[in-house]
C-alpha positions in Angstrom: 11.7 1.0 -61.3 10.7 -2.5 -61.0 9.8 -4.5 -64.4 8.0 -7.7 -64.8 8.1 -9.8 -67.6 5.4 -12.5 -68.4 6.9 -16.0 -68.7 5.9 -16.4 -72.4 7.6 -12.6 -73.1 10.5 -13.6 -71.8 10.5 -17.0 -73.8 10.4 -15.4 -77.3 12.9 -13.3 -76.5 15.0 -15.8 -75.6 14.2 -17.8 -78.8 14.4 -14.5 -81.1 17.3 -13.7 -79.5 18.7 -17.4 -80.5 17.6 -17.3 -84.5 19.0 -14.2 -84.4 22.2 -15.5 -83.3 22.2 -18.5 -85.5 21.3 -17.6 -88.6 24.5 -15.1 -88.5 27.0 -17.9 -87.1 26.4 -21.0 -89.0 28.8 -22.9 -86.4 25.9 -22.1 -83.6 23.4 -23.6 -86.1 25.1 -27.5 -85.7 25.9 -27.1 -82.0 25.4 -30.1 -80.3 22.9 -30.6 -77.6 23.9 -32.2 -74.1 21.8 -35.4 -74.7 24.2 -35.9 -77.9 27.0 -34.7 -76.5 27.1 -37.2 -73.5 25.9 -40.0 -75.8 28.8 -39.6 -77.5 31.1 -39.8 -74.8 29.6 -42.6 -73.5 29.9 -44.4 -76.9 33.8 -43.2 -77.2 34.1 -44.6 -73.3 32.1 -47.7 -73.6 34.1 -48.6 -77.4 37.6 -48.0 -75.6 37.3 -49.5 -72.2 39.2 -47.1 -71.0 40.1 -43.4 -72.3 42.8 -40.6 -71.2 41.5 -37.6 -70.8 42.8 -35.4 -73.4 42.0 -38.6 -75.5 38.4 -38.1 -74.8 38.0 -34.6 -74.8 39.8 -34.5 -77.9 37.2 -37.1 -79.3 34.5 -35.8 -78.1 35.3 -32.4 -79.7 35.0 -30.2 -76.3 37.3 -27.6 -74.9 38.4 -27.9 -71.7 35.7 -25.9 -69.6 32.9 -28.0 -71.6 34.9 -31.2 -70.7 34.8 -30.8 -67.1 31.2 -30.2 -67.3 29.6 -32.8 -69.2 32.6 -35.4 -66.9 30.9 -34.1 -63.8 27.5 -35.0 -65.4 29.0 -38.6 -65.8 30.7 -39.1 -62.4 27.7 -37.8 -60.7 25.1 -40.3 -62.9 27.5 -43.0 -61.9 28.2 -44.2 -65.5 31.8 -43.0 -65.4 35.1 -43.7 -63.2 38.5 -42.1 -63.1 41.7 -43.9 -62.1 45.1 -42.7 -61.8 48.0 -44.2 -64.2 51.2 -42.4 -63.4 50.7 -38.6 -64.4 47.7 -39.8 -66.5 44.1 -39.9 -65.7 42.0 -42.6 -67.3 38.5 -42.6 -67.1 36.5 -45.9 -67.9 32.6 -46.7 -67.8 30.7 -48.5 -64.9 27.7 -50.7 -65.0 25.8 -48.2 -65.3 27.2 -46.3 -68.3 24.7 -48.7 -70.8 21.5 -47.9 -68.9 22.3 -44.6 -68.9 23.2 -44.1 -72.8 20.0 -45.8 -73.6 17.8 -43.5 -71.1 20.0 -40.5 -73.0 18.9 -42.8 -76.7 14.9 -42.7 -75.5 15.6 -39.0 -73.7 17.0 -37.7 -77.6 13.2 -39.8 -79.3 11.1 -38.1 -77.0 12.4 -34.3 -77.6 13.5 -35.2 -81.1 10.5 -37.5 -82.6 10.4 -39.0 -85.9 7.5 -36.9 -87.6 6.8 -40.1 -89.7 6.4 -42.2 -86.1 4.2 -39.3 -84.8 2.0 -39.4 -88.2 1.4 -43.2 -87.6 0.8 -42.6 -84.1 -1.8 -40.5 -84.4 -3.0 -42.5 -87.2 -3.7 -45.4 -85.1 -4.8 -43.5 -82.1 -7.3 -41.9 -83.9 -8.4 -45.1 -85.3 -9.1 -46.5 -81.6 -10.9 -43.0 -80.9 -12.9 -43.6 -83.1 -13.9 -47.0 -83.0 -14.8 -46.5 -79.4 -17.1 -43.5 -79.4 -18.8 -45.2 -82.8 -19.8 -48.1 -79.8 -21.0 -45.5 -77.5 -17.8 -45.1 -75.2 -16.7 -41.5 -74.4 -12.7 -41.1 -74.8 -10.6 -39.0 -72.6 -6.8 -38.5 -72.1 -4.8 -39.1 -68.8 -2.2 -36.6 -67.5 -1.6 -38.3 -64.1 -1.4 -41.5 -61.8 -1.1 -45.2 -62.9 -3.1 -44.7 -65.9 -0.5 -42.0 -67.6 1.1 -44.8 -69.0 -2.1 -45.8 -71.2 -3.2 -43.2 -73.8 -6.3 -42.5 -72.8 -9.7 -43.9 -71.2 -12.7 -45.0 -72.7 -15.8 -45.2 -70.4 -19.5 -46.0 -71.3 -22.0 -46.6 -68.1 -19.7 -48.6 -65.8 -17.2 -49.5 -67.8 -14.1 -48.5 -68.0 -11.4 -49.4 -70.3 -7.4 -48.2 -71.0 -6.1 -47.6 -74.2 -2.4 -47.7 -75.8 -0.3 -47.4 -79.2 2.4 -49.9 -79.2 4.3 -49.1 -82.8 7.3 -51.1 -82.9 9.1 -48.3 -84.5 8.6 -46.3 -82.2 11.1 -46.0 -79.0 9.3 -45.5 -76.2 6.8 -48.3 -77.0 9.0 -50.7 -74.9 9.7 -48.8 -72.1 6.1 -48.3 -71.8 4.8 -51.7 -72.0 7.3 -52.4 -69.4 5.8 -49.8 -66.9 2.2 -51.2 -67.9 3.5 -54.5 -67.7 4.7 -53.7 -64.0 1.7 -51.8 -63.1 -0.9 -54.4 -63.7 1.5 -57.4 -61.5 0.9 -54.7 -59.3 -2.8 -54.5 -59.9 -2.5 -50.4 -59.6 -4.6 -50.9 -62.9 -7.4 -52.4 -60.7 -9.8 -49.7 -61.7 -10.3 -50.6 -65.3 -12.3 -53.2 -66.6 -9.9 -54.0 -69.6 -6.6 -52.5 -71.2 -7.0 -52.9 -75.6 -3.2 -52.7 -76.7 -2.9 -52.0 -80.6 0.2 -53.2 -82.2 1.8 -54.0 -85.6 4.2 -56.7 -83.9 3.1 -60.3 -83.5 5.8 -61.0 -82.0 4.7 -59.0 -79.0 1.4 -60.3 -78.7 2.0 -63.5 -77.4 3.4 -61.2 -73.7 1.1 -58.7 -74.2 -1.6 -61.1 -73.6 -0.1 -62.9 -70.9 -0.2 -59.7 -68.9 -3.9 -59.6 -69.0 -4.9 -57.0 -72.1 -6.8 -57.3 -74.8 -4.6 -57.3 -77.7 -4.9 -56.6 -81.1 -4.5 -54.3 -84.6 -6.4 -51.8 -85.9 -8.4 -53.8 -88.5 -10.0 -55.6 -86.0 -10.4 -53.6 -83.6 -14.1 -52.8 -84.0 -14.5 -56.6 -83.4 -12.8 -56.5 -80.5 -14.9 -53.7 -78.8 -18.3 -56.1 -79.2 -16.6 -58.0 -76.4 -15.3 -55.6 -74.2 -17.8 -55.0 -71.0 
């Protein structure tokens, strides 16, 4: 006889099965996940120059079978290479073994988030959602095209305006203002009438404005609204 299991069945026993296991074998409970795992070899690879294999493995803390996973992971990304010295094999980092430990770095933030960065977020975002439907705009999210990179989108009549949090604390705030950033050269962003930035760096403002939004911090953000549209 034939069985099916829903999707979200399946996923608690999976998860049950997991605290189960766990919470009886407290070495399970500190495993490492992949993210950290090849962030750390990177970081051994990238401080060395150049690292044996058993060297690393033995660094890295991973048996043999793990090893020659996660080393796969890294040929394929391109970050690592592996040269032959005598009997030995030496594996060092390519060009690309810094872009990738930073995407692994922002990769770690976005599953792992600081709860006090998501409490300020919030914070702030529902500061702006607020401020704009008190001036008549009606806020929505976006889950797709250009405008994903915003927060959300304000309209009121004609008008149309994007949204964003820019924390400094926060690491995906740069990343983001780069795609924006890239996005408006582009003018893929032609659709909306203006883009309101909030930030708590000065620093940033000065760029931020050169690219065309409306930049600014929460306390005057209300201010800032009268002249939007």
């Amino acid at each position: 006889m034939d069985y099916y299991y829903h999707p979200d069945v399946l996923a608690r026993v999976v998860r049950a099965g997991e605290d189960a296991r766990s919470a009886s074998h407290p070495k399970l409970r500190n495993r490492r996940d992949t993210l950290e795992i090849l962030s750390t070899m990177l970081e051994i690879l990238m401080s060395e120059g150049g690292v044996t294999k058993t060297r690393l493995m033995n660094q890295a803390n991973l048996n043999p079978i793990s090893f020659q996973r996660y080393i796969m992971m890294l040929e394929c990304a391109g970050a690592i290479e592996s040269i032959e010295d005598g009997p030995r094999l030496i594996y060092k980092p390519t060009p690309r073994a810094a872009s990738l430990r930073l995407l692994l770095a922002l990769l770690s933030n976005i599953l792992n988030p600081d709860p006090e960065i998501i409490r300020e977020y919030r914070k702030v975002y529902e500061a702006i959602r607020s401020a704009l439907e008190s001036t008549g705009f009606e806020v929505r999210s976006v889950h797709d095209g250009s405008e994903a990179v915003l927060d959300g989108i304000a309209e009121r009549d004609e008008c149309r305006v994007g949204f964003m949090v820019a924390l400094s604390k926060d690491p995906l705030t740069l990343p983001r203002l780069a795609l924006y950033a890239n996005l408006s050269q582009s003018n893929e962003l032609k659709e909306l009438d203006d883009v309101i930035i909030v930030t708590d760096n000065e620093e940033w403002v000065r760029g931020l404005i050169a690219s065309g939004a409306t930049v600014t911090s929460t306390g005057s953000l209300r201010e800032v609204l009268r002249g939007v549209c």
